[in-house]
C-alpha positions in Angstrom: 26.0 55.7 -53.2 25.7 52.2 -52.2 29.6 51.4 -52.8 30.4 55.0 -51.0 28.8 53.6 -47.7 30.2 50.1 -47.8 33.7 51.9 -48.6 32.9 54.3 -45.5 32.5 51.3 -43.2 35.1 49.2 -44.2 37.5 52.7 -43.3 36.3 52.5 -39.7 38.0 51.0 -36.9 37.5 47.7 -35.2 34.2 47.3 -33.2 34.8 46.3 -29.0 32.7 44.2 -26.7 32.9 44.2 -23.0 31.6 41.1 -21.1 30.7 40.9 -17.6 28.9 38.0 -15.7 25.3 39.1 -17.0 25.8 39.2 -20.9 27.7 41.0 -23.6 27.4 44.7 -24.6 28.9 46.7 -27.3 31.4 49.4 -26.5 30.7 52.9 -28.8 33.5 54.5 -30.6 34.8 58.1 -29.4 37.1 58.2 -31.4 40.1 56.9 -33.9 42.6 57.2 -36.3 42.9 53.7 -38.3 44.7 53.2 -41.2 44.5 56.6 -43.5 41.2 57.5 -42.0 40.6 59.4 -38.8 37.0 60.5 -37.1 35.1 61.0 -34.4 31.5 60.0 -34.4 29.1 61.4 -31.6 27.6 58.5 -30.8 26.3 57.3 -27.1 26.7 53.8 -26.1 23.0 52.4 -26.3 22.9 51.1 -22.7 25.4 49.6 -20.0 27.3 46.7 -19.0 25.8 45.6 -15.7 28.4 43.9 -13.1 28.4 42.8 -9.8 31.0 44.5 -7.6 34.3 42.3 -8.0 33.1 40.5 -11.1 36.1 40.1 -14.3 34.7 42.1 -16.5 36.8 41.3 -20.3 36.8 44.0 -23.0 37.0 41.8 -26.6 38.5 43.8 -29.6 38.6 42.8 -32.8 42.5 43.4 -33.1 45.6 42.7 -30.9 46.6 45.9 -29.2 49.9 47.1 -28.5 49.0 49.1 -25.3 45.6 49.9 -23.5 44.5 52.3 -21.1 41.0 51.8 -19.3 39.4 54.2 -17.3 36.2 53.9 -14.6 34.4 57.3 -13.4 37.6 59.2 -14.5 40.3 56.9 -12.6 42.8 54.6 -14.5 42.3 50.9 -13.6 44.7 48.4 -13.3 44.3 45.8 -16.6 45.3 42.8 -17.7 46.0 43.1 -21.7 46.1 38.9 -23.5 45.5 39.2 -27.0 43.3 40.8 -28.0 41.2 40.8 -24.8 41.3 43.2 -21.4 40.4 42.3 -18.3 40.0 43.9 -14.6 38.1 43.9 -11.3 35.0 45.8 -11.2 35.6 48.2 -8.2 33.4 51.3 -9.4 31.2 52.2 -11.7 30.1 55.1 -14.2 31.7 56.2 -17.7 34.3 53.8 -19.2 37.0 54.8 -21.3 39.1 51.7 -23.3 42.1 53.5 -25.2 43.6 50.7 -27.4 46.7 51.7 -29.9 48.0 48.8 -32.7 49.9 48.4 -35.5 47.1 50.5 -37.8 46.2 53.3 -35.5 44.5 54.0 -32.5 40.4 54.0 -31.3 39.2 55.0 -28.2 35.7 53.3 -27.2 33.4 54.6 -24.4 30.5 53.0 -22.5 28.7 52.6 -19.4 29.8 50.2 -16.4 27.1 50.1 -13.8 27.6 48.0 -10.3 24.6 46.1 -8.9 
């Protein structure tokens, strides 16, 4: 049972952080396709990433992506993809949607941005 859970978590994709000027906060996983194994856990992001209007806010994966597409309240936002890092401008706030595709697969990750 032990080794089926490790295996399980091993099979999952890479985990995202976003960083704004007030700490670090974990992104939740939508959903993926990594490797051979695809999924899509319901699973709400446990609380948001507070920013100031206009602060760089900096999504860290855990992999290099090829191509990202982020998302604020529904609207694409321009962002700057270095490594394995993405970064824009907070201008709005509400869900956030970070859609990262690399050489293994594909995960999209999901949180809250709120503006103070």
């Amino acid at each position: 049972m032990v080794a089926l859970l490790v295996a399980f978590a091993l099979a999952g994709p890479p985990k995202a952080t976003i960083t704004t000027g007030t700490g670090v906060t974990p992104l939740a996983i939508s959903s993926w396709c990594w490797g051979t194994t695809c999924g899509a856990p319901i699973a709400a992001s446990a609380k948001p990433a507070v920013a100031d209007r206009g602060t760089l806010v900096t999504v860290q994966l855990a992999f290099v992506p090829h191509r990202v597409t982020v998302a604020v309240a529904g609207k694409t936002v321009i962002a700057l993809r270095r490594g394995h890092l993405v970064s824009w401008h907070a201008r709005r706030g509400g869900g956030l949607t970070v859609h990262a595709t690399g050489s293994r697969g594909w995960v999209t990750y999901v949180g809250r941005l709120r503006l103070r």
